[in-house]
LOFI-112096 format. One record per residue (C-alpha): chain; residue number from 0; x, y, z. Coordinates in nm, 3 decimals, padded with zeros to 5 digits, always signed. Layout:
 ch   i      xx      yy      zz
  A NUM       X       Y       Z
...
END
This chain:
 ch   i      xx      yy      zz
  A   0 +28.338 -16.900 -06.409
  A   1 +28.441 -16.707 -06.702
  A   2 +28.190 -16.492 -06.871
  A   3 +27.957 -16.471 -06.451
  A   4 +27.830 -16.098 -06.411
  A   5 +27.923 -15.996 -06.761
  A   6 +27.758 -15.659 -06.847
  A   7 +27.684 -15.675 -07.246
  A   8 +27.701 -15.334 -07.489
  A   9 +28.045 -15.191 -07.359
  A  10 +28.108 -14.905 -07.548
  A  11 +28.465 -15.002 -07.615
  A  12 +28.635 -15.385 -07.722
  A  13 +28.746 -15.652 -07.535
  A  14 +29.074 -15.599 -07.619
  A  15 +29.079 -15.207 -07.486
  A  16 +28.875 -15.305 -07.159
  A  17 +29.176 -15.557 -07.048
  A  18 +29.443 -15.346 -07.221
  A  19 +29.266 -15.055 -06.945
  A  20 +29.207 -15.348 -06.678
  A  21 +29.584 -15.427 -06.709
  A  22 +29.708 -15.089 -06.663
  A  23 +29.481 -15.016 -06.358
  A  24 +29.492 -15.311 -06.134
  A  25 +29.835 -15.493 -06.302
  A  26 +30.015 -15.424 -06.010
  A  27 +29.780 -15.515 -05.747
  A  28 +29.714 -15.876 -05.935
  A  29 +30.129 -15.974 -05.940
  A  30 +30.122 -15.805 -05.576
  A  31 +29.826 -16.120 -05.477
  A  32 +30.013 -16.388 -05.635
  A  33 +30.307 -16.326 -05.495
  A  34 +30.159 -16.324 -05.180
  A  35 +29.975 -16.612 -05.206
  A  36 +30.266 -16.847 -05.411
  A  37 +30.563 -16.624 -05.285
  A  38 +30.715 -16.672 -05.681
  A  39 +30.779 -16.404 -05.887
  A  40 +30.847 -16.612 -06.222
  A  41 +30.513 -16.800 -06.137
  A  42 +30.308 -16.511 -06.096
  A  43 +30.422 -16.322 -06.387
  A  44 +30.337 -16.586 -06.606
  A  45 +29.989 -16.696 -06.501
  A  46 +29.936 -16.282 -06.480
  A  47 +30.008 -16.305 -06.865
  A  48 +29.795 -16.629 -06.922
  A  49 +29.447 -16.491 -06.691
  A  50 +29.528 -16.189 -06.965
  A  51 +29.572 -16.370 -07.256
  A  52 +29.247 -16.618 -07.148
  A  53 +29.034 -16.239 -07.118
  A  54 +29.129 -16.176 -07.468
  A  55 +28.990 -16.519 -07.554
  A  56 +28.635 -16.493 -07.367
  A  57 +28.543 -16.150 -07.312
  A  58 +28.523 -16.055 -07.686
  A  59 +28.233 -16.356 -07.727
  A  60 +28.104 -16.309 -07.381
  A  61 +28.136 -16.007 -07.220
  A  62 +28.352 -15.761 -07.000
  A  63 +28.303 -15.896 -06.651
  A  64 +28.130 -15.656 -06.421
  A  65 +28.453 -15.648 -06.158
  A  66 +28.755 -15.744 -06.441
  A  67 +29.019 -15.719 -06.140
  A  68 +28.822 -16.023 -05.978
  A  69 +28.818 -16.190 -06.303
  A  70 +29.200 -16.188 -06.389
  A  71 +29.304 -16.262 -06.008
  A  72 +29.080 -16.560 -06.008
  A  73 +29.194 -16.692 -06.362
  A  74 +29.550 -16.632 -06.240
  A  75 +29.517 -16.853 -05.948
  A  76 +29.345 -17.138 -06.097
  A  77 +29.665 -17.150 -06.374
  A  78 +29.894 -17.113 -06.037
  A  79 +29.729 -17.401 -05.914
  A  80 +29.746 -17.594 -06.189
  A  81 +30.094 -17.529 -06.278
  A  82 +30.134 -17.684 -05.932
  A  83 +29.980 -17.985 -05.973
  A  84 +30.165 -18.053 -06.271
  A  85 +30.573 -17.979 -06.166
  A  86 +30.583 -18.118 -05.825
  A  87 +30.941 -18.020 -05.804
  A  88 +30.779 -17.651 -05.849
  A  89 +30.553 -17.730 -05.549
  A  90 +30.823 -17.813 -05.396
  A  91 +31.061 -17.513 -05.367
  A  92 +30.716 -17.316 -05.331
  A  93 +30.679 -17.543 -05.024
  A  94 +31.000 -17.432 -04.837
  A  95 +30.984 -17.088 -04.946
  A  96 +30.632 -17.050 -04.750
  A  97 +30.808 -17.268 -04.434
  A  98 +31.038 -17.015 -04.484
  A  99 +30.814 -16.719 -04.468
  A 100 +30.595 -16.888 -04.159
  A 101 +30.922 -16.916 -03.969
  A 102 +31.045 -16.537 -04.022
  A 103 +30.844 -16.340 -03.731
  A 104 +30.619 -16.113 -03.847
  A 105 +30.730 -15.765 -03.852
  A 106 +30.449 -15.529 -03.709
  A 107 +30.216 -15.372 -03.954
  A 108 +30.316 -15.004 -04.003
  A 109 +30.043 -14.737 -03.930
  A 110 +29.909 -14.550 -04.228
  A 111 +29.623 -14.366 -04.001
  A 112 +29.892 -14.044 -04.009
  A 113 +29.851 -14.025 -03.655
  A 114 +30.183 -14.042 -03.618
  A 115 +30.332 -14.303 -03.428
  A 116 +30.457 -14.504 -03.793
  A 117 +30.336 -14.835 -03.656
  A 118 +30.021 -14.982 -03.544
  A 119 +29.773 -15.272 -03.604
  A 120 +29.612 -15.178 -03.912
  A 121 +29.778 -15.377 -04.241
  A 122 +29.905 -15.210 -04.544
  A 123 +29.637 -15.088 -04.752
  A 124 +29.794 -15.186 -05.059
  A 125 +30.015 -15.573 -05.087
  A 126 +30.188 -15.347 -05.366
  A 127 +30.408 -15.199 -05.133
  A 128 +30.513 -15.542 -04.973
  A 129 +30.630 -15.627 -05.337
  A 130 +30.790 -15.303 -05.328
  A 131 +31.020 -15.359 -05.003
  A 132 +31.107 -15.685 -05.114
  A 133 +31.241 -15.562 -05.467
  A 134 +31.439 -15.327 -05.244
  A 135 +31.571 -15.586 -05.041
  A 136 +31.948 -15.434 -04.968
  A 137 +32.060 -15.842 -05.091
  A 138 +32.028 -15.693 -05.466
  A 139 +32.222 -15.439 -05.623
  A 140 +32.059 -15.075 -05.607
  A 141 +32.001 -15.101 -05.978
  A 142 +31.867 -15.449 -05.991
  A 143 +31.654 -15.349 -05.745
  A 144 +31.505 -15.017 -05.957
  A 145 +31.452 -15.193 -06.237
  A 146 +31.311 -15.507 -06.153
  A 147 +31.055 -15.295 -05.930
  A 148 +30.975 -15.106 -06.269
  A 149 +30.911 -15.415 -06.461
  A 150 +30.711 -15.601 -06.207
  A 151 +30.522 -15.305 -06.018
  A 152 +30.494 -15.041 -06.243
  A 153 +30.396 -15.231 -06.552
  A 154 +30.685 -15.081 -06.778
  A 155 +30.818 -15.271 -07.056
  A 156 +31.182 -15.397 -07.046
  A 157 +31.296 -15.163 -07.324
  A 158 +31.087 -14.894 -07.102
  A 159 +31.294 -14.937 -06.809
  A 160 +31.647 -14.969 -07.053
  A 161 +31.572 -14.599 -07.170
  A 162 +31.518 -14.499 -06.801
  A 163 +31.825 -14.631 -06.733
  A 164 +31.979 -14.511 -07.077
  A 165 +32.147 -14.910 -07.096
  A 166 +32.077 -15.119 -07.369
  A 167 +31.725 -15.360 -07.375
  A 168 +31.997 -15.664 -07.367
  A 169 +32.135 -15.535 -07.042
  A 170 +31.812 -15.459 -06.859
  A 171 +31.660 -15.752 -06.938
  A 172 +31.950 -15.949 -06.815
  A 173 +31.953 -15.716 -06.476
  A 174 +31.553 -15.848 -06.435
  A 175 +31.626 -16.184 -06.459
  A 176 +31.932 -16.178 -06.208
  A 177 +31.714 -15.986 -05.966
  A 178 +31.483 -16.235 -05.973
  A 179 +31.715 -16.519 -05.921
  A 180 +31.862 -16.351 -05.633
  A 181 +31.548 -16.337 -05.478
  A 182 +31.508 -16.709 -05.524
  A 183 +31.836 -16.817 -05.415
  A 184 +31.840 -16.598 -05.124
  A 185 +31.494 -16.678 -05.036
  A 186 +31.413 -16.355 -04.947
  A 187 +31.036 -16.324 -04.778
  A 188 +30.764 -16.088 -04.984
  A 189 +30.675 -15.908 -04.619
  A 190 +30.703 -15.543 -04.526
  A 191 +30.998 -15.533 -04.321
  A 192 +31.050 -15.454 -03.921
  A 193 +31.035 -15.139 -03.783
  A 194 +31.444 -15.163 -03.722
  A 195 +31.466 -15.215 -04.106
  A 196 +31.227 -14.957 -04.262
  A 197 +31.445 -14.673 -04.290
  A 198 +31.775 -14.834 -04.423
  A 199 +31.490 -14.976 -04.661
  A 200 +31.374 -14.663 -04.734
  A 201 +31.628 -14.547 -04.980
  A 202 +31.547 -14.778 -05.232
  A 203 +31.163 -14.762 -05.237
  A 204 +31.204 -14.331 -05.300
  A 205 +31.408 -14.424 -05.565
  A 206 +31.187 -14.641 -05.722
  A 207 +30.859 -14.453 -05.710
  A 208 +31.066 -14.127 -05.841
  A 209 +31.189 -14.391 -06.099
  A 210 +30.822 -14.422 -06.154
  A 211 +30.694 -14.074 -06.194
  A 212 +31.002 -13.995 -06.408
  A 213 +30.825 -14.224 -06.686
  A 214 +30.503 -14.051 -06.648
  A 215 +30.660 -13.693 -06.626
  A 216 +30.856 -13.741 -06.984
  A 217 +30.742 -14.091 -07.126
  A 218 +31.039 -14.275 -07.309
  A 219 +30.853 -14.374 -07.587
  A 220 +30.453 -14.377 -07.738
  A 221 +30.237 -14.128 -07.853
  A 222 +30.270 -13.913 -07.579
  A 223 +30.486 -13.684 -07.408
  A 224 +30.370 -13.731 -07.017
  A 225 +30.193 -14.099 -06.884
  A 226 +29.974 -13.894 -06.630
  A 227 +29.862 -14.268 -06.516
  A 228 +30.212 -14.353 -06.426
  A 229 +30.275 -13.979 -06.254
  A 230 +29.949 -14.021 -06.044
  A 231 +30.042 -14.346 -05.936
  A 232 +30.376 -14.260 -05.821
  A 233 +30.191 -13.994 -05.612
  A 234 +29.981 -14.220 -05.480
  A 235 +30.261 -14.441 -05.375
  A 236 +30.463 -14.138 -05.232
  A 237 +30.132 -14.034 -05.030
  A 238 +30.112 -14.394 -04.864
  A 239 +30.511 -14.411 -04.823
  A 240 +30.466 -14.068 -04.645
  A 241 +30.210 -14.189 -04.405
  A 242 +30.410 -14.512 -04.345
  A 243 +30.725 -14.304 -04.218
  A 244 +30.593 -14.001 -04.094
  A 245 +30.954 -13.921 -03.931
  A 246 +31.150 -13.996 -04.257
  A 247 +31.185 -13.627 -04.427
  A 248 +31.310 -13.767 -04.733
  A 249 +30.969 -13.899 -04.797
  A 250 +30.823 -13.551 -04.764
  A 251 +31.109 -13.436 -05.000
  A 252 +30.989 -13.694 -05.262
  A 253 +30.645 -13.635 -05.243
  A 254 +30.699 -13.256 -05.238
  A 255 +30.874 -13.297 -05.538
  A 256 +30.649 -13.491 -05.715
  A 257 +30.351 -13.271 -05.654
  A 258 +30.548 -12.939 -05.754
  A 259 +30.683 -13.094 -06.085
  A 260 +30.317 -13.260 -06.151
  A 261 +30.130 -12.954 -06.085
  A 262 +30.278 -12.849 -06.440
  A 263 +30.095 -13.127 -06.627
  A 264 +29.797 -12.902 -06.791
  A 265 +30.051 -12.655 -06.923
  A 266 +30.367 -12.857 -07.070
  A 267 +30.142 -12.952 -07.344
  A 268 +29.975 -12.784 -07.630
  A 269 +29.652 -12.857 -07.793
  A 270 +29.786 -13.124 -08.046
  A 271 +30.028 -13.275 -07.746
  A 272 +30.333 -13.109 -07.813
  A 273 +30.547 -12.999 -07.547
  A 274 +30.553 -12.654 -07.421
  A 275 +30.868 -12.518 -07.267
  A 276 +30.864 -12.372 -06.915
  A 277 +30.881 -12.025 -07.051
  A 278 +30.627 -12.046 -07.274
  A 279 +30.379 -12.261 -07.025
  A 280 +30.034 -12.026 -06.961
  A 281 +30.163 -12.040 -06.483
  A 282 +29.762 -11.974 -06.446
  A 283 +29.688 -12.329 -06.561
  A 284 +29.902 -12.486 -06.291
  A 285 +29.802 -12.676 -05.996
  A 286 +29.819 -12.375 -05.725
  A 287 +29.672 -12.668 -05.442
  A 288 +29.906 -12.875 -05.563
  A 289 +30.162 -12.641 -05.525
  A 290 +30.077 -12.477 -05.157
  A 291 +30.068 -12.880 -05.064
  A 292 +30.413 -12.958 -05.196
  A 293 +30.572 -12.616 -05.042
  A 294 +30.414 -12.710 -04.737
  A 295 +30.587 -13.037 -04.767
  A 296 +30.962 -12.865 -04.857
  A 297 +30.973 -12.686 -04.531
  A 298 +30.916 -13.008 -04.353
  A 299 +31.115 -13.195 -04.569
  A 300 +31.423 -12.941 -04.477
  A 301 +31.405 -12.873 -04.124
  A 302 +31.568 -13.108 -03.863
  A 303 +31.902 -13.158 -04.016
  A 304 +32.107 -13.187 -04.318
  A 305 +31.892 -13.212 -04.639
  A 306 +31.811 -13.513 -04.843
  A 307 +31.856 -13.518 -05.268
  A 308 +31.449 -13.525 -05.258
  A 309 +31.429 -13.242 -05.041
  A 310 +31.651 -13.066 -05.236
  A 311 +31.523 -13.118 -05.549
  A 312 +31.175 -13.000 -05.442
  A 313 +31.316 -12.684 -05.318
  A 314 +31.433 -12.636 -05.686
  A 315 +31.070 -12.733 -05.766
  A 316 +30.948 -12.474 -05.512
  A 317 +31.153 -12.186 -05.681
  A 318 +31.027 -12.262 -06.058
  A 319 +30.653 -12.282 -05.912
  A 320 +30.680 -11.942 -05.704
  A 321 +30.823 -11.736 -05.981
  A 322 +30.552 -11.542 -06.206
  A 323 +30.746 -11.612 -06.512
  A 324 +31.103 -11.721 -06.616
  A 325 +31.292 -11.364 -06.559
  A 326 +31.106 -11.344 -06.210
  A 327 +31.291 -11.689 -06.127
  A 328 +31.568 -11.706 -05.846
  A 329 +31.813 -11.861 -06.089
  A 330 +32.121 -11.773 -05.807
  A 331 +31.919 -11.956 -05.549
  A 332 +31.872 -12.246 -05.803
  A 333 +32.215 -12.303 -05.927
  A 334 +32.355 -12.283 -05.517
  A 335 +32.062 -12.539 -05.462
  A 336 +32.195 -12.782 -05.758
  A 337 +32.558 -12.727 -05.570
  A 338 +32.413 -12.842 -05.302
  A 339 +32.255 -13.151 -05.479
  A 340 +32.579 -13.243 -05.673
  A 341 +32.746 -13.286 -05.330
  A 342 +32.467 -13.522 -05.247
  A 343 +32.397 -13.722 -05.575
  A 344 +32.654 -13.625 -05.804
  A 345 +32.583 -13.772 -06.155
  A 346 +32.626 -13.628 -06.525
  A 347 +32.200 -13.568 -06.534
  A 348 +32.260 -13.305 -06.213
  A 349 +32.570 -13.132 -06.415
  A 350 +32.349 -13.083 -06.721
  A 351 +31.986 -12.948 -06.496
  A 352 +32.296 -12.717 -06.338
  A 353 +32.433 -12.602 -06.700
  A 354 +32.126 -12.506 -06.786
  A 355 +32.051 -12.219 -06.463
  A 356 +32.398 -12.119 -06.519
  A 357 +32.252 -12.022 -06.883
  A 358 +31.967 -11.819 -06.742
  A 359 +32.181 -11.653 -06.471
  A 360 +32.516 -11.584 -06.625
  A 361 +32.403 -11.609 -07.018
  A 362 +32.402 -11.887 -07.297
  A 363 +32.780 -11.909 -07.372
  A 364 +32.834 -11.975 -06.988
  A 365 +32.628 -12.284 -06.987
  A 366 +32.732 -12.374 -07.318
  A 367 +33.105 -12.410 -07.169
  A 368 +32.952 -12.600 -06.890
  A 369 +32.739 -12.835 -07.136
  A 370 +33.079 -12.855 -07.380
  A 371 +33.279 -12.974 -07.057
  A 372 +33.021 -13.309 -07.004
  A 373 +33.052 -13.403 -07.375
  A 374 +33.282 -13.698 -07.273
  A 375 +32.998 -13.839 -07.063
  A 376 +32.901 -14.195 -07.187
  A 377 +32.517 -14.138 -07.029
  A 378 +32.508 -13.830 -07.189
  A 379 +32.597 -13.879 -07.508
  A 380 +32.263 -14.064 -07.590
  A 381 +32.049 -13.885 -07.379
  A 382 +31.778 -13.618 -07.580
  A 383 +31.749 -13.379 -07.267
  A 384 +32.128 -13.258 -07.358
  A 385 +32.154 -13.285 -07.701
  A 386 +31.829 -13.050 -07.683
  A 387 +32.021 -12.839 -07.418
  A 388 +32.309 -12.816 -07.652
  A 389 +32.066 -12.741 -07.942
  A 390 +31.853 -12.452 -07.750
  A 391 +32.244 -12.265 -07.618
  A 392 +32.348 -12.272 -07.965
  A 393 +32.084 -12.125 -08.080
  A 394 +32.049 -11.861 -07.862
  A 395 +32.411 -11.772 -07.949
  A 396 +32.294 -11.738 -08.315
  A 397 +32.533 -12.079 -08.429
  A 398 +32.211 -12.156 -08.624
  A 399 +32.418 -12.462 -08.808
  A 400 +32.558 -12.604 -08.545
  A 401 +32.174 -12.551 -08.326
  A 402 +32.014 -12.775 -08.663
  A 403 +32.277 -13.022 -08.654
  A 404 +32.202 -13.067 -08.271
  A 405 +31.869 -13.061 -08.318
  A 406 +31.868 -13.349 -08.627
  A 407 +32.069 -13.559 -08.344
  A 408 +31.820 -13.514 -08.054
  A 409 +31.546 -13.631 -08.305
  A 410 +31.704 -13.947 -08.400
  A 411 +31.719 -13.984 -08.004
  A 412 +31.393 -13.884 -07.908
  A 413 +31.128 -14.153 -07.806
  A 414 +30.796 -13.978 -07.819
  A 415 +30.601 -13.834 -08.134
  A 416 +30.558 -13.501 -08.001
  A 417 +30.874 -13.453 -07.908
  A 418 +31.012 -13.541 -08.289
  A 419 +30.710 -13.271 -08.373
  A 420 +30.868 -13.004 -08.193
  A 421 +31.201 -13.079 -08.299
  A 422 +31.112 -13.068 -08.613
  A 423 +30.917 -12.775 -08.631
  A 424 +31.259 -12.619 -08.435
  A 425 +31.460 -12.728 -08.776
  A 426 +31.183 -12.597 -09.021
  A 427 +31.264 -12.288 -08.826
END
């Protein structure tokens, strides 16, 4: 019953305590429904209603000792009742669970680490059931992304737009055709077969790197990083890891992600404003952190031809090893991006390229480079270059054109302290 095991004299409102409730267990609520109703649409919206109905009765009577408990319960009792009331609902729920009885279960994958990949133990989190299934290979690759980000990851449609650098119209319509595929192709919410994992695979790195790009450089809010939404994607990449110990593109990802997060403490200031890499104080970084992910690169790389995420975290590797910025191996770094532009070319790869080429072969070099991807539609919106652009010219002592850039990237930029610094770069 609402209100059972309340503890009274939280220090904080009813409104923060689910706003922190949401953020924290979110995921592993839609994850349950799902499970249980094997709808998407249906357990979004009685998510949203066990939230809404917290906001209503914990203000008068109290934060519930377990909150998690509280929503899933509330959630399930509007499931229900939305049942009871559309019987054509029921219904389709009723095939899509014959459905699901009738697919053979695929055997649970083993997350022990001894080894093997597969064993008798379940997942330890339904999330990454959820996860597989918004990968299913029957959606498009960036249906899939962003419908994961929406539903999993708790970002906001316009959130997952500016990951995507598409407009809040066109993401929104991707999320509800990704869901309608999944209706109309009736695909199961199950992790999927041994056979199927890897092909699978692809998908779910994407996502989770998806993921941790939010919390690295948050699109929009009062902050520059979302170390929730980083963490998170770590924890997701540990699990994955454990899940396909053989896969060394899962080593490459989480490599990556613990080499880039290691950073966190330094890339901002005291009043939250970002801190370039050249400026960042290296004895406040993760050095743990660090030996873990380099551990991880070597794996990640030997055995064969190298993944994007393996790649990537060998970039990662050569940042975090250097004692400062003129100690870096920029020649190693701008082969390594070669490398990665063979594997995953794309406009964002050109532009993390232009930029080495600047600290190995000087600031009018990758200038030319960064002139050359003007014509690039994602680009052309995208703070990161414009910023690029901005810091080159600069550098070159075009101080006009450097404010000009700079009053472009900070109609562009989503976060508060990143208009701060950009401003502070015009005052100067």
């Amino acid at each position: 019953m609402p209100g059972e095991g309340v503890s009274p004299g939280e220090d904080r409102g009813a409104a923060e305590a689910v706003e922190a409730v949401f953020r924290e267990e979110r995921g592993l609520l839609l994850a349950s429904l799902v499970r249980r109703f094997g709808d998407l649409d249906l357990a979004e919206e009685v998510t949203s209603e066990a939230i809404e109905a917290a906001l209503r009765h914990w203000p008068a009577e109290g934060v519930p000792a377990r909150p998690g408990a509280w929503l899933l319960t509330t959630a399930r009792r509007r499931a229900v009742d939305r049942l009871r009331r559309d019987q054509a609902y029921a219904a389709r729920l009723a095939v899509l669970a014959a459905d699901a009885e009738r697919a053979e279960p695929a055997p649970a994958p083993d997350v022990s680490g001894s080894g093997s990949g597969f064993g008798s133990d379940e997942l330890p989190d339904e999330r990454l059931q959820l996860f597989f299934t918004c990968a299913h290979p029957a959606l498009a690759a960036e249906d899939r992304t962003a419908l994961t980000l929406r539903c999993l990851a708790g970002l906001t449609t316009p959130e997952v737009a500016r990951a995507f650098l598409v407009p809040t119209a066109t993401m929104a319509q991707r999320i509800v055709r990704a869901k309608k595929k999944i209706r109309e192709a009736r695909i199961p919410f199950r992790v999927p077969g041994p056979d199927e994992l890897p092909g699978r695979l692809p998908g779910v790195l994407q996502v989770v790197y998806s993921v941790f790009t939010e919390g690295y450089a948050a699109s929009s809010g009062p902050r520059l990083q979302r170390l929730d939404l980083a963490e998170e994607a770590i924890r997701l990449a540990r699990i994955l890891r454990r899940l396909l110990p053989a896969e060394r593109e899962s080593a490459g990802l989480l490599a990556l992600l613990l080499l880039v997060h290691a950073r966190r403490d330094a890339r901002t200031g005291p009043e939250g404003e970002p801190v370039l890499l050249e400026d960042q104080d290296r004895g406040r970084w993760d050095r743990p952190m660090i030996e873990e992910g380099r551990d991880l690169v070597v794996r990640a790389l030997t055995g064969g031809p190298a993944g994007p995420y393996g790649v990537q975290a060998a970039i990662a590797a050569l940042h975090d090893e250097a004692t400062d910025v003129a100690a870096t191996d920029w020649p190693q770094i701008v082969a390594l991006y070669d490398v990665l532009l063979t594997l995953t070319p794309s406009p964002v790869v050109a532009l993390n390229r232009a930029v080495a080429v600047a600290m190995r072969d000087g600031p009018g070099a990758g200038l030319a480079l960064l002139d050359a991807l003007a014509g690039e539609p994602k680009l052309r919106a995208y703070p990161p270059y414009v910023v690029a652009r901005g810091d080159l010219l600069g550098r070159l002592g075009r101080d006009g054109e450097a404010a000009a850039a700079y009053r472009e990237a900070l109609e562009l930029a989503g976060t508060e302290p990143e208009r701060a610094a950009l401003r502070r770069k015009l005052g100067e």
